[in-house]
C-alpha positions in Angstrom: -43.1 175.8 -159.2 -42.2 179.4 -158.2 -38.6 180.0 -156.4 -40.6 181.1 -153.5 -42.1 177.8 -152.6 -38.4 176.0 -153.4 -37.0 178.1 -151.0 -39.8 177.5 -148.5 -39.8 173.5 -149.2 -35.4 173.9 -148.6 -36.5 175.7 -145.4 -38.5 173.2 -144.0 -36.0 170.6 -144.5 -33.4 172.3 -142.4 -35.7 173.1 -140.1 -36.9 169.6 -139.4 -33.2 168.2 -139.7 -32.5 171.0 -137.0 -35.6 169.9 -135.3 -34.5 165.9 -135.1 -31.1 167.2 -134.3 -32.0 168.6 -131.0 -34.6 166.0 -129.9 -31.7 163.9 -130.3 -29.6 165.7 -128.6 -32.1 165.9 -125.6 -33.0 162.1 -125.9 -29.4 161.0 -126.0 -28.7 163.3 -122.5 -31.7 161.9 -120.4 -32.0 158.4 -122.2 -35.6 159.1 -121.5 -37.6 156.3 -123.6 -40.4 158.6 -124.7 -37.5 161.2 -126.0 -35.8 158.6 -128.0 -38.5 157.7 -129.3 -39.9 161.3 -130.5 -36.3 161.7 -131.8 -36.8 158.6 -133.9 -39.8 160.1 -135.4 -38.6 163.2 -136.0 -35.6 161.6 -137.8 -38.5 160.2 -140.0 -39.9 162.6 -140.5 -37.3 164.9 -141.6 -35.8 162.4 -144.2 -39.3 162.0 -145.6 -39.3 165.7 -146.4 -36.3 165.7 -148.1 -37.4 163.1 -150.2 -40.2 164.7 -151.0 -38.3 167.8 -151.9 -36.1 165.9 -153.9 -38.6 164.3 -155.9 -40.1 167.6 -156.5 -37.5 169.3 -157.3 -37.5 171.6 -154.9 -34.2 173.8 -155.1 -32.4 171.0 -153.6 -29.1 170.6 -155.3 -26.3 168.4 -154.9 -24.7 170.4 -152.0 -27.8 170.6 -150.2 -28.7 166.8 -150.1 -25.2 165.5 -149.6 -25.3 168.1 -146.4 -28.7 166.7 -145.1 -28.2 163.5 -145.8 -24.8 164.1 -143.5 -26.6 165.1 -140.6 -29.4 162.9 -140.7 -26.9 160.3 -140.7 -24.8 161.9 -138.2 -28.5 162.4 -135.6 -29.5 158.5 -136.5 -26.0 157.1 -135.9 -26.1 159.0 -132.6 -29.3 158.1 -132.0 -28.7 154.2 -132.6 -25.9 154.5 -130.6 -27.7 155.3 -127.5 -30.0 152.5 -127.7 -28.0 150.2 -127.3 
């Protein structure tokens, strides 16, 4: 696979990981059922693709999966957090 597609697969995780961060951000502020819920998916979503970059082999190194795995953590934690 050319570096060119690794770099666009790495920039589509932290773009979705930015995504879900923000969606949980705004669901966690208004509490808004339909918000939490998009923000659940969007955490889904985003740890599917780095999966699926990691299984490819996408340019994702050790640094960059410990760091996404952080803040997907960090966004679901919050994120459970407010459900309850």
């Amino acid at each position: 696979m050319s570096s060119k597609n690794e770099f666009n697969d790495v920039k589509q995780v932290e773009m979705s990981i930015l995504s879900a961060e923000h969606m949980v951000g705004q669901a966690t502020r208004t509490m808004d059922e339909e918000q939490i819920q998009a923000a659940t998916d969007a955490i889904k979503t985003a740890k599917q693709q780095l999966s699926h970059a990691l299984a490819h082999q996408t340019g994702v190194d050790d640094a960059f999966y410990e760091m996404a795995t952080e803040l997907l953590h960090k966004a679901d934690h919050q994120l459970k957090e407010a459900k309850k």
